[in-house]
LUMLO-167190 format. One record per residue: residue number from 0; residue in three letters; x, y, z of N, C-alpha, C in turn. Coordinates in nm, 4 decimals, always signed. Atoms other than C-alpha are relative to their C-alpha. Layout:
REM LUMLO-167190
ATOM num residu     n_px     n_py     n_pz    ca_px    ca_py    ca_pz     c_px     c_py     c_pz
ATOM NUM    ALA        X        Y        Z        X        Y        Z        X        Y        Z
...
END
This chain:
REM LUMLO-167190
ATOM num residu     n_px     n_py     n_pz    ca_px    ca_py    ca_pz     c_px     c_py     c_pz
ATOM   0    UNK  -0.0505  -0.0512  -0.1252  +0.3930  -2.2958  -0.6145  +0.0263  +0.1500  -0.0138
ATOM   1    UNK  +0.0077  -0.1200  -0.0112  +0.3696  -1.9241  -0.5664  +0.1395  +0.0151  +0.0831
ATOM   2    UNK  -0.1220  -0.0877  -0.0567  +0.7249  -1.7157  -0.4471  -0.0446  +0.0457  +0.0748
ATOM   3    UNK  -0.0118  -0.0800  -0.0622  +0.7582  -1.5735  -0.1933  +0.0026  +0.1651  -0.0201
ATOM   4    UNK  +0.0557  -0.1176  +0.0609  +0.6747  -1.1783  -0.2167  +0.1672  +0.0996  +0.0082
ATOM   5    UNK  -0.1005  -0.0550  -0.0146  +0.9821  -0.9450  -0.3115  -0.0195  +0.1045  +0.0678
ATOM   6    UNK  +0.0154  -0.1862  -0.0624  +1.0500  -0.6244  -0.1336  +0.1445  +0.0368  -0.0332
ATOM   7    UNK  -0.1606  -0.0877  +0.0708  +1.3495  -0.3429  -0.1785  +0.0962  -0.0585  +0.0535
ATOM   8    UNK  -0.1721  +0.0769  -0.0470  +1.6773  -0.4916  -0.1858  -0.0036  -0.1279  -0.0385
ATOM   9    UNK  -0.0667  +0.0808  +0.0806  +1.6417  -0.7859  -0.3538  -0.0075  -0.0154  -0.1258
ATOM  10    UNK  -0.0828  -0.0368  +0.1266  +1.7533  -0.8946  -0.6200  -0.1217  -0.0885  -0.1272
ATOM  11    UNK  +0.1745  +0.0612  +0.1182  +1.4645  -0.9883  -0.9279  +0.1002  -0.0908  -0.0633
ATOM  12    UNK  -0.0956  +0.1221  +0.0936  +1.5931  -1.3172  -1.1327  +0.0382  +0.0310  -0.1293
ATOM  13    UNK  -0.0526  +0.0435  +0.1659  +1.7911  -1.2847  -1.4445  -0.0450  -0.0483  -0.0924
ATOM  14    UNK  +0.0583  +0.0706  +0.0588  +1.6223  -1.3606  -1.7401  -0.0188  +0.0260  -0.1330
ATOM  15    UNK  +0.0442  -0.1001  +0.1678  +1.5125  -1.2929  -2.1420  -0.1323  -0.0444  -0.0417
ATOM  16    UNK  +0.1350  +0.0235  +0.0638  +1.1539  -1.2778  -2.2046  -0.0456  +0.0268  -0.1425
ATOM  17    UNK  -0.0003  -0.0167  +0.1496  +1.0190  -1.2884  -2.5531  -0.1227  +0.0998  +0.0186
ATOM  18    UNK  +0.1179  -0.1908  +0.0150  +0.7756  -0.9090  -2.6187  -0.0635  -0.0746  -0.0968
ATOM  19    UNK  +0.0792  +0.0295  +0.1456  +0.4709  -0.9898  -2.8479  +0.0655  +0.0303  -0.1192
ATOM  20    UNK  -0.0166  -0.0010  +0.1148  +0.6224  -0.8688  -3.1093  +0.1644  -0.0964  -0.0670
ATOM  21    UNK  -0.0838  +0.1242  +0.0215  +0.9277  -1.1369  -3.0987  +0.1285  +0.0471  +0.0539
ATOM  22    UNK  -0.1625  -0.0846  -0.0147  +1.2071  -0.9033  -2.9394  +0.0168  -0.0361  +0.1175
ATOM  23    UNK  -0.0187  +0.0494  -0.1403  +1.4077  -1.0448  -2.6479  +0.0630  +0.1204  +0.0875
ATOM  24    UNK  +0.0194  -0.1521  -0.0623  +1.3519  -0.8474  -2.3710  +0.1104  -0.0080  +0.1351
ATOM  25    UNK  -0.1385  +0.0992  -0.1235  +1.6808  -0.8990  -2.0750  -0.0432  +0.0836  +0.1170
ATOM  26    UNK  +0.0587  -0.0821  -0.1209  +1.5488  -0.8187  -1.7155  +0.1014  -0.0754  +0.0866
ATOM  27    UNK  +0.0208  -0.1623  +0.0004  +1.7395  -0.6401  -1.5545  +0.0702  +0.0230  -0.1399
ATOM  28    UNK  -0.0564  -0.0766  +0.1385  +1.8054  -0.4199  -1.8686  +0.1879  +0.0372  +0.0645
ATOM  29    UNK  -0.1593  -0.0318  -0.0432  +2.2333  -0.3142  -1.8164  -0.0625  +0.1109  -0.0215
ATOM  30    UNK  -0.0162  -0.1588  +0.0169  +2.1258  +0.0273  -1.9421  -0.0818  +0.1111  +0.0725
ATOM  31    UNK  +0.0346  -0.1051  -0.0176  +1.8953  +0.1791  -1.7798  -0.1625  -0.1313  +0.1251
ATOM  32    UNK  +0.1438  +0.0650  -0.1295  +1.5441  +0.0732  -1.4516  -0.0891  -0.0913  -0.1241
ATOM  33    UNK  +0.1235  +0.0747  +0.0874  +1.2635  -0.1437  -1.6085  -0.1318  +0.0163  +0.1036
ATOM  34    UNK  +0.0729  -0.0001  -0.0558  +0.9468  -0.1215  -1.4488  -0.0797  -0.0940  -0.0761
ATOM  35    UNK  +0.0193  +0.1354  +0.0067  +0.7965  -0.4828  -1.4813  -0.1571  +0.0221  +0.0645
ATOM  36    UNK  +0.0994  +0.0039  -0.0938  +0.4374  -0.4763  -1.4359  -0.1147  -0.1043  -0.0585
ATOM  37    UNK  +0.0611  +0.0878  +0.0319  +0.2157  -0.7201  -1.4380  -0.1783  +0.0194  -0.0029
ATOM  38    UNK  +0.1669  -0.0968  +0.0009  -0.1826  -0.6259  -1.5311  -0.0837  -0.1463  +0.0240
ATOM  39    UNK  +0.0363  +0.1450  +0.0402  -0.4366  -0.8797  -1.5913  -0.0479  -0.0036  -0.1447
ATOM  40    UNK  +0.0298  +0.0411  +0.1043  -0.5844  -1.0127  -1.8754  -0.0244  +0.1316  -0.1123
ATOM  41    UNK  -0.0760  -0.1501  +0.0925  -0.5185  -0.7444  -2.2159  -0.1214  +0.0250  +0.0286
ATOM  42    UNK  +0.0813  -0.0774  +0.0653  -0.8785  -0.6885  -2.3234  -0.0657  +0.1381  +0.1497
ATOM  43    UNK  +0.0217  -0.0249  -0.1522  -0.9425  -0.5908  -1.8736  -0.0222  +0.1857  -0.0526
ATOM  44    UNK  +0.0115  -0.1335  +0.0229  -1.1203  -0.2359  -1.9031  +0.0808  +0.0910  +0.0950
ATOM  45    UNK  -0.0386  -0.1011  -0.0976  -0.9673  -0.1306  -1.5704  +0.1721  -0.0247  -0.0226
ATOM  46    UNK  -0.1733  -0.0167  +0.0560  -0.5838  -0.1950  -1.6743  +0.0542  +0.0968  -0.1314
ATOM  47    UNK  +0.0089  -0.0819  +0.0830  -0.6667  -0.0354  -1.9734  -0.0005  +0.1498  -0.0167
ATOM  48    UNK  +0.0278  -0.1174  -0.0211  -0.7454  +0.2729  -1.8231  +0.0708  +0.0392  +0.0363
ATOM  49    UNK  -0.1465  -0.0266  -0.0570  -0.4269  +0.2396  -1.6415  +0.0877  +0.0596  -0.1327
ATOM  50    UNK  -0.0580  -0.0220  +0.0815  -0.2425  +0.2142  -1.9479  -0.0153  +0.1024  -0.0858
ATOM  51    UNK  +0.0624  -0.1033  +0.0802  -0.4155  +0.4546  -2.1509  +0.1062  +0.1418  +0.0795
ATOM  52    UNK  -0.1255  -0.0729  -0.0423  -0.2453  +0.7068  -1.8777  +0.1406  -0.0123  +0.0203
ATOM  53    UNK  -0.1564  -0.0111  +0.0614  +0.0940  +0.5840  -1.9248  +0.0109  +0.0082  -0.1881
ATOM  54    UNK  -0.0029  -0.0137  +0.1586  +0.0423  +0.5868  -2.2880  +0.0235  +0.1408  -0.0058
ATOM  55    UNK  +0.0094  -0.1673  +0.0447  -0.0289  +0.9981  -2.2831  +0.0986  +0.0502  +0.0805
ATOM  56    UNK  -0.1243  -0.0683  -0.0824  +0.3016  +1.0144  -2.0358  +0.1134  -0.1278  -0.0742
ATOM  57    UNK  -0.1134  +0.1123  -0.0057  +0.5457  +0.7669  -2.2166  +0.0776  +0.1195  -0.0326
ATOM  58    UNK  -0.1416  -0.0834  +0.0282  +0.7799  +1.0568  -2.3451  +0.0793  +0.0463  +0.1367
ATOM  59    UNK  -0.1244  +0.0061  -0.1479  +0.8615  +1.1401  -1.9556  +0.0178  -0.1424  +0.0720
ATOM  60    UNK  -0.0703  +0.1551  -0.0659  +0.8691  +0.7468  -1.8307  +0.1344  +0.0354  -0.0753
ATOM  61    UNK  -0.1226  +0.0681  +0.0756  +1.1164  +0.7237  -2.1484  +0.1272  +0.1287  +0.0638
ATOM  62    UNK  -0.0370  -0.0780  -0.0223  +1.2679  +1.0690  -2.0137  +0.1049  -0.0555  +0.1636
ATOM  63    UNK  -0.0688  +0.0408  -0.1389  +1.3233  +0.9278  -1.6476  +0.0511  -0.0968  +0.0076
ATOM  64    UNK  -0.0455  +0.1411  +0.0212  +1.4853  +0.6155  -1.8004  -0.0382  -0.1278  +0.0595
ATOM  65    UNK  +0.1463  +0.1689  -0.0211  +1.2046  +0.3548  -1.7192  +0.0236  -0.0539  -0.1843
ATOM  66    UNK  +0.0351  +0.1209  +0.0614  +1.1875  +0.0945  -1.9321  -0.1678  -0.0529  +0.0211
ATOM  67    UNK  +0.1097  +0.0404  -0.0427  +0.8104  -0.0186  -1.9524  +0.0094  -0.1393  -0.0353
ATOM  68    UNK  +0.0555  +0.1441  +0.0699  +0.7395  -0.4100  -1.9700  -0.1078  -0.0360  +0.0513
ATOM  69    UNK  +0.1458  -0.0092  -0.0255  +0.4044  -0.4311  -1.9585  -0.0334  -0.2091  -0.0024
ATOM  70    UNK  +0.0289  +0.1236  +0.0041  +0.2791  -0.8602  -1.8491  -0.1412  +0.0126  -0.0234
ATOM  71    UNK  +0.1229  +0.0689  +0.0156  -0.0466  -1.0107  -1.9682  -0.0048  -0.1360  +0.0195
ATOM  72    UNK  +0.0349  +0.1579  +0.0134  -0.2224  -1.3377  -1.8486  -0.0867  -0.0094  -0.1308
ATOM  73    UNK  +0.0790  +0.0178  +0.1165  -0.3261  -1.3381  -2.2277  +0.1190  -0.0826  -0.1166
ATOM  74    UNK  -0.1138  +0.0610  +0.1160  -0.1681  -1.5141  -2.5382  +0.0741  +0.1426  -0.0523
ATOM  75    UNK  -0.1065  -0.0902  +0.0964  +0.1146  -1.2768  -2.7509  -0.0966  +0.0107  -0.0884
ATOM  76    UNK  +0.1168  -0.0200  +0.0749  -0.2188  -1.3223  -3.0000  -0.0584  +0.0544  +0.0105
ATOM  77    UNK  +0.1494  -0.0767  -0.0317  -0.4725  -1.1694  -2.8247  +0.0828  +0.1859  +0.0099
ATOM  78    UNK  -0.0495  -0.1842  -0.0511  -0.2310  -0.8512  -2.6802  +0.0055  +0.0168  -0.1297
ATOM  79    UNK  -0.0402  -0.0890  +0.1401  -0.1184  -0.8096  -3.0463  -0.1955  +0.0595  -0.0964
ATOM  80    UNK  +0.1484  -0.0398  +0.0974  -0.4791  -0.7757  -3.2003  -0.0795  +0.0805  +0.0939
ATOM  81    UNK  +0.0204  -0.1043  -0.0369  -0.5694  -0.5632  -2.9311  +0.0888  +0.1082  +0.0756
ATOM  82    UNK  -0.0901  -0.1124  -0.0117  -0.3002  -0.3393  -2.8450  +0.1195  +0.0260  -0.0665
ATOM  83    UNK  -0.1439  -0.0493  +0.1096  -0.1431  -0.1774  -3.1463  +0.0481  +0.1071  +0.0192
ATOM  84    UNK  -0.0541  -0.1541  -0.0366  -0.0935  +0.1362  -3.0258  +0.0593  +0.0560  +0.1359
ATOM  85    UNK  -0.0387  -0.0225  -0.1341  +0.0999  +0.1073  -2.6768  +0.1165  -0.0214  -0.0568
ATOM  86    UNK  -0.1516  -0.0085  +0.0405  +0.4819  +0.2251  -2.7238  +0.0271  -0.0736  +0.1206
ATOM  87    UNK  -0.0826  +0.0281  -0.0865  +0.5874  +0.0137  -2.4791  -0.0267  -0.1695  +0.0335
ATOM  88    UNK  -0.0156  +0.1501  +0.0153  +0.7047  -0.3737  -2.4303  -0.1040  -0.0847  +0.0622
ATOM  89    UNK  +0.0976  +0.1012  -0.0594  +0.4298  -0.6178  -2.4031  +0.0638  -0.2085  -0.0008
ATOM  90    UNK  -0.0725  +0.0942  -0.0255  +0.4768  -0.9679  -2.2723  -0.1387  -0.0809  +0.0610
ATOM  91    UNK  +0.1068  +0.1293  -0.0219  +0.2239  -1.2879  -2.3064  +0.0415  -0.0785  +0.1128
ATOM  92    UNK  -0.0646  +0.1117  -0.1002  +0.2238  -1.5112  -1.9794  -0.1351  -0.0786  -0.0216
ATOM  93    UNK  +0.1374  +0.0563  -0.0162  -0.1031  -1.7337  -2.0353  -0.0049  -0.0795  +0.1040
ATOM  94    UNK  +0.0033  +0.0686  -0.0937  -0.0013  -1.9690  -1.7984  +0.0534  +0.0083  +0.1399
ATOM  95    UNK  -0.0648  -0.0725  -0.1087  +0.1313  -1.7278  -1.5358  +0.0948  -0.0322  +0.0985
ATOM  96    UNK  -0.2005  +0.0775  -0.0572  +0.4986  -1.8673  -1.4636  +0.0373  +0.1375  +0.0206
ATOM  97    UNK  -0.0630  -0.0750  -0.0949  +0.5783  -1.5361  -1.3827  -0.0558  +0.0795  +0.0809
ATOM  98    UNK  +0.1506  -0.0138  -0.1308  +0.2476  -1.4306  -1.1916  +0.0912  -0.0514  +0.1240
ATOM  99    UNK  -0.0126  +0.0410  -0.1722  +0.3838  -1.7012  -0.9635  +0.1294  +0.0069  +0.0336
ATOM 100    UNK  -0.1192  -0.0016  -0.0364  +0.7575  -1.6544  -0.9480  +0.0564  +0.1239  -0.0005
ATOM 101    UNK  +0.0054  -0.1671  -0.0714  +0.6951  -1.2555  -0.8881  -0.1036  +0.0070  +0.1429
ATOM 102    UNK  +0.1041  -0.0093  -0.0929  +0.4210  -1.3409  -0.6102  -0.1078  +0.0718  -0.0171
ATOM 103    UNK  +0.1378  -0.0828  -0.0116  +0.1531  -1.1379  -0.7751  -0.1277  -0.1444  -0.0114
ATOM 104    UNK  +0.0749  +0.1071  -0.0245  -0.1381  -1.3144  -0.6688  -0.1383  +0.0451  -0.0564
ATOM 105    UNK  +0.1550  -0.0029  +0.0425  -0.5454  -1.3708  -0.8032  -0.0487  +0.0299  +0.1627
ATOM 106    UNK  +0.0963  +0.0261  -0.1579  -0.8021  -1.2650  -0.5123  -0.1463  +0.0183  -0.0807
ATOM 107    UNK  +0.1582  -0.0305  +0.0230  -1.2137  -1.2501  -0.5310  +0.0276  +0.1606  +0.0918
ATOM 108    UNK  +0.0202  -0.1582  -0.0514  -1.1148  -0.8831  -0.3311  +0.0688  +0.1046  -0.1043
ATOM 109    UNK  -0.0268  -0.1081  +0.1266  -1.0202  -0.7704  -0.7013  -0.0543  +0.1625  +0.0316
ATOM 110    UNK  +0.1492  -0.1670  +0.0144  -1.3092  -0.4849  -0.6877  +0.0102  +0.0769  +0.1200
ATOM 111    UNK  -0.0129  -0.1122  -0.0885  -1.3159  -0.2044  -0.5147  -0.0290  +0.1588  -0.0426
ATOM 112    UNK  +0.0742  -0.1054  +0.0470  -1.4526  +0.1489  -0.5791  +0.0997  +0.0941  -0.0765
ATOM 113    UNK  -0.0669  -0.0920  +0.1096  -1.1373  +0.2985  -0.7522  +0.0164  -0.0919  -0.1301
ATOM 114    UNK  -0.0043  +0.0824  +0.0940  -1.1501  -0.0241  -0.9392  -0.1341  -0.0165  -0.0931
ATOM 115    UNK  +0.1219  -0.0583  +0.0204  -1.5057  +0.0082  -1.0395  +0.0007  +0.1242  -0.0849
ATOM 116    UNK  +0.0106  -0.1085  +0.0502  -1.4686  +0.3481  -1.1039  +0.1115  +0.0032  -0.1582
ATOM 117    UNK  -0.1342  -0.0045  +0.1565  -1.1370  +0.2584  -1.3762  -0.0624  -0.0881  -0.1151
ATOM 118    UNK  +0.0716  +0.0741  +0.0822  -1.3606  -0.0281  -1.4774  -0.0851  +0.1077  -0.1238
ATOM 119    UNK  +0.1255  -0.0915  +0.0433  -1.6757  +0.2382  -1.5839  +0.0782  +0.0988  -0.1098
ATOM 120    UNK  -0.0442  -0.1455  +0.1204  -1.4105  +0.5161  -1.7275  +0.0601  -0.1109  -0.0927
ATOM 121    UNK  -0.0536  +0.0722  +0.1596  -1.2715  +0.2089  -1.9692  -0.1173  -0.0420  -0.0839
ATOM 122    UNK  +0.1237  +0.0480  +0.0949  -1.5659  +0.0513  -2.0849  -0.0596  +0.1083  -0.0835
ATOM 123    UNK  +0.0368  -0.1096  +0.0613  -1.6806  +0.4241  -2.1506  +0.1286  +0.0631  -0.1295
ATOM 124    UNK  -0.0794  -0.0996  +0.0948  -1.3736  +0.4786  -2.3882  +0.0053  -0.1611  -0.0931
ATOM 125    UNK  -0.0355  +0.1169  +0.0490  -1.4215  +0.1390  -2.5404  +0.1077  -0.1221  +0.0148
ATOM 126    UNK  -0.1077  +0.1078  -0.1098  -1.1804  -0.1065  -2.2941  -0.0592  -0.0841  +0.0211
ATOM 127    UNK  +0.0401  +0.1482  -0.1198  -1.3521  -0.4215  -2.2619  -0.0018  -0.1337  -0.1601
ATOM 128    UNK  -0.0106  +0.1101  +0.1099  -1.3108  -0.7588  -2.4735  -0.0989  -0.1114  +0.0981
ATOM 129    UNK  +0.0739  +0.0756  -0.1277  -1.4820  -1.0719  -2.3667  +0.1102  -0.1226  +0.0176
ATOM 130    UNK  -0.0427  +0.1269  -0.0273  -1.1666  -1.2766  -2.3964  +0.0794  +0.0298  +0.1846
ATOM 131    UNK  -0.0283  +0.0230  -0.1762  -1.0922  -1.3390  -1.9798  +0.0724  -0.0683  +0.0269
ATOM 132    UNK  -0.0941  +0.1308  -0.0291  -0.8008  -1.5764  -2.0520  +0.1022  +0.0278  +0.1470
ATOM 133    UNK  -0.0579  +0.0178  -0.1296  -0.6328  -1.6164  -1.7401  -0.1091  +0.0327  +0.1170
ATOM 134    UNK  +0.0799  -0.0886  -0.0935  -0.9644  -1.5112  -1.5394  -0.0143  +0.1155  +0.0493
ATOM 135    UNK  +0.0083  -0.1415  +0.0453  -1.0599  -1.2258  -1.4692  +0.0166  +0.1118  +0.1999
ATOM 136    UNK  -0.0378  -0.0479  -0.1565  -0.9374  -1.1961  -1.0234  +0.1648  -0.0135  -0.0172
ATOM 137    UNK  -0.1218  -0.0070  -0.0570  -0.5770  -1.1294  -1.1050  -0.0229  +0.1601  +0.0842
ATOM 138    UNK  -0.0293  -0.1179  -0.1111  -0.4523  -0.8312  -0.8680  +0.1776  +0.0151  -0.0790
ATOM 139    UNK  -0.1151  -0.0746  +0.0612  -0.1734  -0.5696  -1.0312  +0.1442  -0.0706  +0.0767
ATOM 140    UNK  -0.0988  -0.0363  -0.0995  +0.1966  -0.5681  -0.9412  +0.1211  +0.0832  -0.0519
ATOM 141    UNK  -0.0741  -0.1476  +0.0721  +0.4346  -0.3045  -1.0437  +0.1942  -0.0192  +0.1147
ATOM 142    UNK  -0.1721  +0.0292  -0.0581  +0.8562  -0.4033  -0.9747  +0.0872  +0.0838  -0.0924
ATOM 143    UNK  -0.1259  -0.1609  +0.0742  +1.1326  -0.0480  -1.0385  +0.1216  -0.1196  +0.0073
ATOM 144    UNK  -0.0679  +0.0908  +0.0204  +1.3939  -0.3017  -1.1739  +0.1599  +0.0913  -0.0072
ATOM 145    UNK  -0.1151  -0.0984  +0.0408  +1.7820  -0.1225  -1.1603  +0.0546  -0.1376  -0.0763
ATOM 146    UNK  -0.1174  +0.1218  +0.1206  +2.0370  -0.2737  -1.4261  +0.0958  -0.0761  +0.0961
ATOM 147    UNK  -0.0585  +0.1294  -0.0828  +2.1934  -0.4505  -1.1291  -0.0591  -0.1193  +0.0530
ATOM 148    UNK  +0.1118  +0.0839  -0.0363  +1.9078  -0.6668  -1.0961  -0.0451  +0.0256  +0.1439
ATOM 149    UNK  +0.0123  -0.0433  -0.1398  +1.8650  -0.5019  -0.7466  -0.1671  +0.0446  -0.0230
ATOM 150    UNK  +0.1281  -0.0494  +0.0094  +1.4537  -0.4402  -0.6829  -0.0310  +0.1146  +0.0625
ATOM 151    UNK  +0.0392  -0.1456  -0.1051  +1.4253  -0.0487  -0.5925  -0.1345  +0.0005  +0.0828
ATOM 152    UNK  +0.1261  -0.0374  -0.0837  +1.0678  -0.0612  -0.5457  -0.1136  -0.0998  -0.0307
ATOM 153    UNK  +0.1219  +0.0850  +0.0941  +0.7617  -0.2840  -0.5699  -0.1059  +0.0515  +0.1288
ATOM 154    UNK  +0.1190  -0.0306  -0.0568  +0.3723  -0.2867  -0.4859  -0.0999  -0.1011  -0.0879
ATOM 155    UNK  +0.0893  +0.0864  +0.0554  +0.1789  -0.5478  -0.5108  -0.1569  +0.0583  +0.0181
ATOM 156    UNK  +0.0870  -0.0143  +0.0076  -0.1726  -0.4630  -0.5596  -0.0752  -0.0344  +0.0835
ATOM 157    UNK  +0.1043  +0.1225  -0.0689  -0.4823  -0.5490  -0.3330  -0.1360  -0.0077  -0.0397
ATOM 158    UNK  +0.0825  +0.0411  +0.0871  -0.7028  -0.4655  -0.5937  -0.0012  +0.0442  -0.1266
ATOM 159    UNK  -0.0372  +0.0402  +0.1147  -0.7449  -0.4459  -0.9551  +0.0386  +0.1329  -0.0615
ATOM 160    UNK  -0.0585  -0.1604  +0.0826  -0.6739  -0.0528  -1.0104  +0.1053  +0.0597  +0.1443
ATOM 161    UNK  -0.1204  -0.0248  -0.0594  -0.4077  -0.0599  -0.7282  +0.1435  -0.0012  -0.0846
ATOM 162    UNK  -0.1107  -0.0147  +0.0907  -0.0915  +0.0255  -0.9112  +0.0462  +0.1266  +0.0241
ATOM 163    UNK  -0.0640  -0.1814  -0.0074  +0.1561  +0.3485  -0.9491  -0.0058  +0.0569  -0.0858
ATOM 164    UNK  -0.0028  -0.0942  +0.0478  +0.0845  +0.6141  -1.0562  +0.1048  +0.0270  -0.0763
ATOM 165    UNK  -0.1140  -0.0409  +0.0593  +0.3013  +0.7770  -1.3402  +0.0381  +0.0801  +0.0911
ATOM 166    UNK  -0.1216  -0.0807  -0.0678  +0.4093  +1.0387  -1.1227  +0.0587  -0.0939  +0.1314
ATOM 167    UNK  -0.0859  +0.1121  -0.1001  +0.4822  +0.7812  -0.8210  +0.0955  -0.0816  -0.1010
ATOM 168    UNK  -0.1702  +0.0755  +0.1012  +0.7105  +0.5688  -1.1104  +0.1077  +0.0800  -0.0035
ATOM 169    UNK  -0.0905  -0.0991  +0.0560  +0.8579  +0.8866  -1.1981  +0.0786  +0.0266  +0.1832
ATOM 170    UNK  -0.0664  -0.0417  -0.1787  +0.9433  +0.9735  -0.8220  +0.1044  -0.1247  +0.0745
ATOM 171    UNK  -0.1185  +0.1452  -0.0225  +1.0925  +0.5899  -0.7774  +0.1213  -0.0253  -0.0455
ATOM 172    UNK  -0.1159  +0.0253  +0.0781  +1.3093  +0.6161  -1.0569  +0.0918  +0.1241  +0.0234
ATOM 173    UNK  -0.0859  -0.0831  -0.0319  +1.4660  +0.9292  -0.8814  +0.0813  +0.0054  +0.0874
ATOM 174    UNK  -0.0299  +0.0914  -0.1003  +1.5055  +0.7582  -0.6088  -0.0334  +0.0037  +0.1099
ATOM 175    UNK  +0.0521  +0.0237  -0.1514  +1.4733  +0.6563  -0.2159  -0.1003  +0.1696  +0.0176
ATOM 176    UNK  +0.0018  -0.1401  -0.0729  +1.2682  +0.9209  -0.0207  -0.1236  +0.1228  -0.1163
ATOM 177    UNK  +0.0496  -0.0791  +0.0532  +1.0942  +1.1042  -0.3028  -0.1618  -0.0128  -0.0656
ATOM 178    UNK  +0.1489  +0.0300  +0.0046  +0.7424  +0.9509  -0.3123  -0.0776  +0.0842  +0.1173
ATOM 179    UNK  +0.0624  -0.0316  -0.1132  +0.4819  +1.1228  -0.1232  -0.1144  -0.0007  +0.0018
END
């Protein structure tokens, strides 16, 4: 059964997820936003490409007190043997219990020409695996988590390189009003 879809002002569920690497992760964090995002499957060239640019900006996420928790519909196995080099919290869902109790949803209207185009620049930097565990039509979703469990901001995706921008994160976590 798929949730209903959050928007600003409420409140994200309480919870402690376990990070590939075995560290429990408490959403909402008390100390400081989390930005909760959910990609699809790790080896996915066009999430990759995403990530790749928060990778070469994590010193200002960590600056604007984001929290990254990065979701995969992949095992804690697969993310760990291919992503050793992302500073920031990864989190196995294979069977996407929290896909469906965040409302990010699978579509066949994945693709699309900026998606395409993120596809082409990953594969070209070496971004593509052939494991597709969870299939390969999820659709992004990106939730600015405050330590009151209150949801500042979300965006669900409507296709597979829909997502925010580091400087749109950075502009959320400053608050209302300052996206443009």
């Amino acid at each position: 059964m798929t949730r209903m879809k959050f928007k600003p002002g409420d409140t994200a569920p309480a919870r402690t997820l376990e990070s590939v690497a075995g560290e429990a992760i408490r959403i909402p964090d008390p100390k400081r936003l989390v930005h909760l995002q959910f990609r699809r499957f790790v080896d996915c060239p066009i999430c990759n490409t995403h990530l790749a640019k928060l990778r070469g900006r994590a010193r200002e996420i960590e600056a604007a007190g984001i929290k990254e928790v990065i979701v995969f519909h992949s095992s804690a196995k697969s993310i760990r043997s291919y992503q050793k080099d992302v500073p920031f919290v990864m989190v196995g869902d294979p069977e996407k219990a929290l896909y469906k109790e965040f409302g990010v949803e699978t579509s066949l209207g994945f693709l699309s020409l900026q998606a395409l185009g993120a596809a082409l620049c990953g594969v070209a930097h070496g971004y593509f695996g052939v494991r597709l565990s969870g299939g390969p039509l999820g659709l992004p979703g990106d939730f600015l988590i405050a330590p009151s469990g209150e949801i500042q901001a979300v965006k669900y995706g409507s296709h597979a390189y829909d997502q925010w921008s580091v400087d749109e994160l950075i502009a959320l976590a400053k608050g209302p009003g300052k996206v443009h």
